[in-house]
C-alpha atoms as one frame of an Amber mdcrd trajectory, in Angstrom:
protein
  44.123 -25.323-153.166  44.279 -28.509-151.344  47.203 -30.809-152.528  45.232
 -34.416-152.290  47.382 -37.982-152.594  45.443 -38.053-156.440  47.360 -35.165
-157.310  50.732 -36.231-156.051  50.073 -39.542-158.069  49.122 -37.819-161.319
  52.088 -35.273-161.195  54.513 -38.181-160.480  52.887 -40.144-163.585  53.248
 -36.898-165.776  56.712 -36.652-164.579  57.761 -40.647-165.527  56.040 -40.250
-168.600  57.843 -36.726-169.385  61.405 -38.752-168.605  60.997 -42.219-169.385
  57.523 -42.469-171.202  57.205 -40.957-174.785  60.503 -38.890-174.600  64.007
 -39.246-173.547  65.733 -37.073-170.886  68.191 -35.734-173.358  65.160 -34.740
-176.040  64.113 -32.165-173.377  68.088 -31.608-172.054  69.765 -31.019-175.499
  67.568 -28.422-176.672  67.713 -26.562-173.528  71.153 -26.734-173.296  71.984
 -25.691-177.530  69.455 -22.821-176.843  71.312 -21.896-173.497  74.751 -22.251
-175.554  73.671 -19.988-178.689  72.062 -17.532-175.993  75.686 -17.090-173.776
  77.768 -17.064-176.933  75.333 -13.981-178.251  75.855 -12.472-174.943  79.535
 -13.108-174.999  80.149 -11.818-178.588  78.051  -8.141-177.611  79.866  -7.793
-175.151  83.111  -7.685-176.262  81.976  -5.392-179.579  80.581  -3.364-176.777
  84.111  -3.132-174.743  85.512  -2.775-178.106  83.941   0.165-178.938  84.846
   1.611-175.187  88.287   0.965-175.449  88.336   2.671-178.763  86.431   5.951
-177.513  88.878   5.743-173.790  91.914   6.268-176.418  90.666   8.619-178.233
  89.390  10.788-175.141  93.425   9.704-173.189  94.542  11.265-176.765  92.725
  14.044-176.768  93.241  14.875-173.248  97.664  14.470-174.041  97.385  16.765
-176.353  95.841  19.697-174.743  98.643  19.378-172.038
């Protein structure tokens, strides 16, 4: 495909429209970023259930492993 001066026009139009036309930078940036926010703080509470869980099966195992000594 053959990028033409038209097409670098139109996408630059698109582009003032999408930022300063209909809606506002932060109606795009805000949802982006709550989304981003909910989808680390997921990621953040798994993983420490998840090292949670490890640390409780590494004592039991260190446990179980003092007492056959």
């Amino acid at each position: 495909m053959v990028v033409t001066e038209k097409d670098v026009g139109e996408a630059s139009q698109v582009t003032y429209h999408l930022f300063a036309g209909n809606f506002t930078f932060s109606s795009i940036y805000f949802p982006i970023s709550y989304i981003t926010f909910i989808i680390c703080s997921l990621f953040i509470y798994r993983v420490k259930k998840v090292k949670k869980r490890w640390n409780k099966i590494k004592r039991r195992w260190l446990k179980a492993r003092m007492m056959m000594m």
